[in-house]
C-alpha positions as CSV (number, residue, x, y, z in Angstrom):
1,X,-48.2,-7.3,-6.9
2,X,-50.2,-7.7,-3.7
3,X,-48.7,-6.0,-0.5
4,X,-50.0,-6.4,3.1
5,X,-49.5,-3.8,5.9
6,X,-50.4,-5.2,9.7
7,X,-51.4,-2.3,12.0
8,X,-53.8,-1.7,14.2
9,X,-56.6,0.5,11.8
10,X,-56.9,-0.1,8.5
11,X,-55.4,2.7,6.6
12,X,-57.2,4.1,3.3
13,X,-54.7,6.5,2.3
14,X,-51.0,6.4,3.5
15,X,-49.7,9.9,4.6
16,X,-46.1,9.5,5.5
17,X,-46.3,12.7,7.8
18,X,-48.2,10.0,10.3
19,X,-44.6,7.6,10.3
20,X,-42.4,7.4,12.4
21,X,-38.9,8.9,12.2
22,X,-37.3,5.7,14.6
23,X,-38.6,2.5,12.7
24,X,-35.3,-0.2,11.6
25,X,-35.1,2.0,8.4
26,X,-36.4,5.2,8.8
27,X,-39.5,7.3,8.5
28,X,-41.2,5.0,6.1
29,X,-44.6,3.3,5.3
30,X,-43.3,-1.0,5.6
31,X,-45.1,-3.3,3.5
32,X,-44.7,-7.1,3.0
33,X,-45.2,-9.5,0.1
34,X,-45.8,-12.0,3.0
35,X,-49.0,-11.8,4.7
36,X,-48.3,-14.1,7.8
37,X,-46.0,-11.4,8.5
38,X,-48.1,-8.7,8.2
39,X,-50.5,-10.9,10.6
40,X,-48.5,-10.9,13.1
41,X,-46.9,-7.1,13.0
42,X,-50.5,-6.4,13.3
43,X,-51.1,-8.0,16.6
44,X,-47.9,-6.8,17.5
45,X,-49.3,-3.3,16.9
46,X,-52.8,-4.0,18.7
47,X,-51.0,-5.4,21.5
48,X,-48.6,-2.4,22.4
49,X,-51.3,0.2,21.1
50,X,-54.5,-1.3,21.7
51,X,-57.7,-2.2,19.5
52,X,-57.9,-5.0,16.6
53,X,-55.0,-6.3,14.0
54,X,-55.8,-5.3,10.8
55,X,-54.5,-6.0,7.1
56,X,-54.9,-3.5,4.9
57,X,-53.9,-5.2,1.3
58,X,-52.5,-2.6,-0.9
59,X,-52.3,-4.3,-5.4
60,X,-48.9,-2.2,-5.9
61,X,-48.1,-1.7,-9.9
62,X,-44.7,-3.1,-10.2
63,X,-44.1,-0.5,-13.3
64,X,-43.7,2.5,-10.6
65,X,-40.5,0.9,-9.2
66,X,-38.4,2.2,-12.0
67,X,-40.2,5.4,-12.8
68,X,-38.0,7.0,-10.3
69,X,-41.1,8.7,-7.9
70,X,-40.4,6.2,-4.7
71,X,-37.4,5.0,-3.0
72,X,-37.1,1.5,-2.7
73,X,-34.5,-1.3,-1.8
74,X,-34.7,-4.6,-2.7
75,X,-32.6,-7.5,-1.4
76,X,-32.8,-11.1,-2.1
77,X,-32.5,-12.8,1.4
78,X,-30.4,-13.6,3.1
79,X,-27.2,-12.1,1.8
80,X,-24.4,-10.5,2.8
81,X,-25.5,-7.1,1.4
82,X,-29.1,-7.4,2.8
83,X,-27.1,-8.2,6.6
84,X,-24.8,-5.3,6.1
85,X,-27.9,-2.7,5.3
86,X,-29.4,-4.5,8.3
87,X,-27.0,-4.0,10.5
């Protein structure tokens, strides 16, 4: 699986001691399947911090989603359980 992240620096090796604890859902590093998305979180970033958007495209193996090491929630969108974790 292909993942995008839009920031302002390309990152090489993610170190979640660098995230921030106030982001929508917690201290977390965000990735996208979608890379207009990450496009424009990126200039977003640049804009507020300064320098260039970058995309730093991460190939994810799908097999460590159900080895237990990472945390991670999937919804299908929209429903009514991905607006309740949402809100």
């Amino acid at each position: 699986m292909r993942l995008y992240h839009g920031s302002n620096i390309e990152i090489s090796k993610i170190d979640l001691n660098k995230c921030s604890p106030y982001k929508d859902f917690g201290k977390g590093f965000y990735l996208t399947e979608i890379r207009d998305q990450a496009e424009k979180m990126a200039s977003r970033v640049a804009r507020i911090y300064g320098g260039k958007p970058c995309i730093t495209v991460y190939e994810f193996d799908e097999t460590a989603l159900t080895d237990g090491d990472i945390r991670v929630r999937k919804f299908k969108f929209p429903t009514k359980e991905w607006a309740l974790f949402v809100i």
